[in-house]
C-alpha positions in Angstrom: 102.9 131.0 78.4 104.4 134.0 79.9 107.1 134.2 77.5 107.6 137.5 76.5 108.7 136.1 72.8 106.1 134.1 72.0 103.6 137.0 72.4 101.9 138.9 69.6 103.2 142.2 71.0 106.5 143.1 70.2 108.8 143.6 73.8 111.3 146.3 74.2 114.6 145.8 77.0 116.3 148.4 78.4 119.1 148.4 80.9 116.4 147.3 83.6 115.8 144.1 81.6 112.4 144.5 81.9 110.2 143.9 79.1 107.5 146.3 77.7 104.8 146.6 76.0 105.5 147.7 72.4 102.3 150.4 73.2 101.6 151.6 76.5 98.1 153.5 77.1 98.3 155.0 80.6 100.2 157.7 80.3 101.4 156.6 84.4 102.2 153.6 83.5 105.0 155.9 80.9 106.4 157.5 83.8 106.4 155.2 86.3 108.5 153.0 84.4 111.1 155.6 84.0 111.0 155.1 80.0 111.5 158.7 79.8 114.6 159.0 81.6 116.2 156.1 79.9 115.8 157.2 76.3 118.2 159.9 76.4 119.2 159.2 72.9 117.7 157.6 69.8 117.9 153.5 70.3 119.7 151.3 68.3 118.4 148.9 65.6 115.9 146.5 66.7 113.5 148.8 68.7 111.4 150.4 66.7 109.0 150.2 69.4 110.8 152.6 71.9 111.0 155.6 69.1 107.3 155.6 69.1 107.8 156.9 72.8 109.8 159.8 71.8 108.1 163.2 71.4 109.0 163.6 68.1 106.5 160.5 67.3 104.1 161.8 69.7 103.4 165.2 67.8 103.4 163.8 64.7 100.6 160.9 66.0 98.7 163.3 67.4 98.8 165.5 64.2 98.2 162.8 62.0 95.0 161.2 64.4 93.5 165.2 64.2 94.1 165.1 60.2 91.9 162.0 60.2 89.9 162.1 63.0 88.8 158.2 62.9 89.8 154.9 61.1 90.3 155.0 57.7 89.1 151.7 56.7 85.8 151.4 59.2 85.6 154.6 60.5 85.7 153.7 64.3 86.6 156.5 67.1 88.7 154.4 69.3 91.6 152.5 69.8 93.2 154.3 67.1 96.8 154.2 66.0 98.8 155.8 63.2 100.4 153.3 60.3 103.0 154.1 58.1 102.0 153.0 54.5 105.8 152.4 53.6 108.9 152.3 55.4 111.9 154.2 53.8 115.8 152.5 54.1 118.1 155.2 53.2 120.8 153.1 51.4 124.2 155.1 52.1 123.7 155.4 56.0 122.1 151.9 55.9 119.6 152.2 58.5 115.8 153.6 58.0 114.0 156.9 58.4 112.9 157.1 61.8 109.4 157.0 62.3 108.3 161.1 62.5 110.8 161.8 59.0 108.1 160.6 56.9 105.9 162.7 54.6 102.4 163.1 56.0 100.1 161.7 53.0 102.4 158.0 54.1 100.6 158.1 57.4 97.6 157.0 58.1 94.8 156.3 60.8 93.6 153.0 61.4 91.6 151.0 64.4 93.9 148.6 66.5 92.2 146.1 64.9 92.3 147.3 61.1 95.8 147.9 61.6 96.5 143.8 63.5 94.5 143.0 60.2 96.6 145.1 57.2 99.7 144.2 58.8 98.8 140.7 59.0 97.3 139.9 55.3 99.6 142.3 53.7 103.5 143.2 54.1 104.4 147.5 54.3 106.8 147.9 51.0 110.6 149.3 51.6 111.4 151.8 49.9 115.2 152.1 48.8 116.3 155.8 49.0 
């Protein structure tokens, strides 16, 4: 049960081993765990979740959550998160965009659980650049 695999959030590892949330909300939960210290440069494949800690990500979330304001589908105030509406793979480097290089009208605001609900009844297209 405690299986940090089988849950429905995604878990991150860093040299600690310890797994994390894929979104932390206290921001002294952030610090306490040292995140910030161990991200001295941008991760590898296969954690997405830990650029979404970087500051880059950060001002670009909190740009895109002022733009908007509240959820796009049912207009709620809280829990609210910002989606990409498409992912980009740029094709000669072979790896994706990272999260804050996309254009502003691809991001959008949505509730925790509009965005658990688009994620899970539709797929994000990729977009081959």
């Amino acid at each position: 049960m405690n299986d940090p695999t089988q849950s429905k959030y995604r878990h991150i590892s860093f040299k600690s081993k310890t797994p994390y949330r894929r979104f932390i909300k206290a921001e002294d939960e952030l610090k306490s765990s040292h995140l910030e210290s161990q991200m001295v440069e941008i991760p590898a494949h296969g954690t997405y979740g830990a650029l979404l800690f970087r500051p880059e990500w950060k001002a670009i979330r909190e740009e895109i959550l002022a733009r908007d304001k509240s959820c796009i589908v049912c207009y709620s105030k809280s829990a609210l998160q910002v989606h990409h509406r498409q992912y980009h793979f740029i094709v000669r480097e072979n790896k994706f965009k990272l999260p804050w290089e996309y254009p502003k009208h691809l991001l959008i605001t949505l509730c925790e659980s509009c965005h658990r609900r688009g994620h899970s009844k539709f797929k994000v297209p990729t977009i081959n650049i």
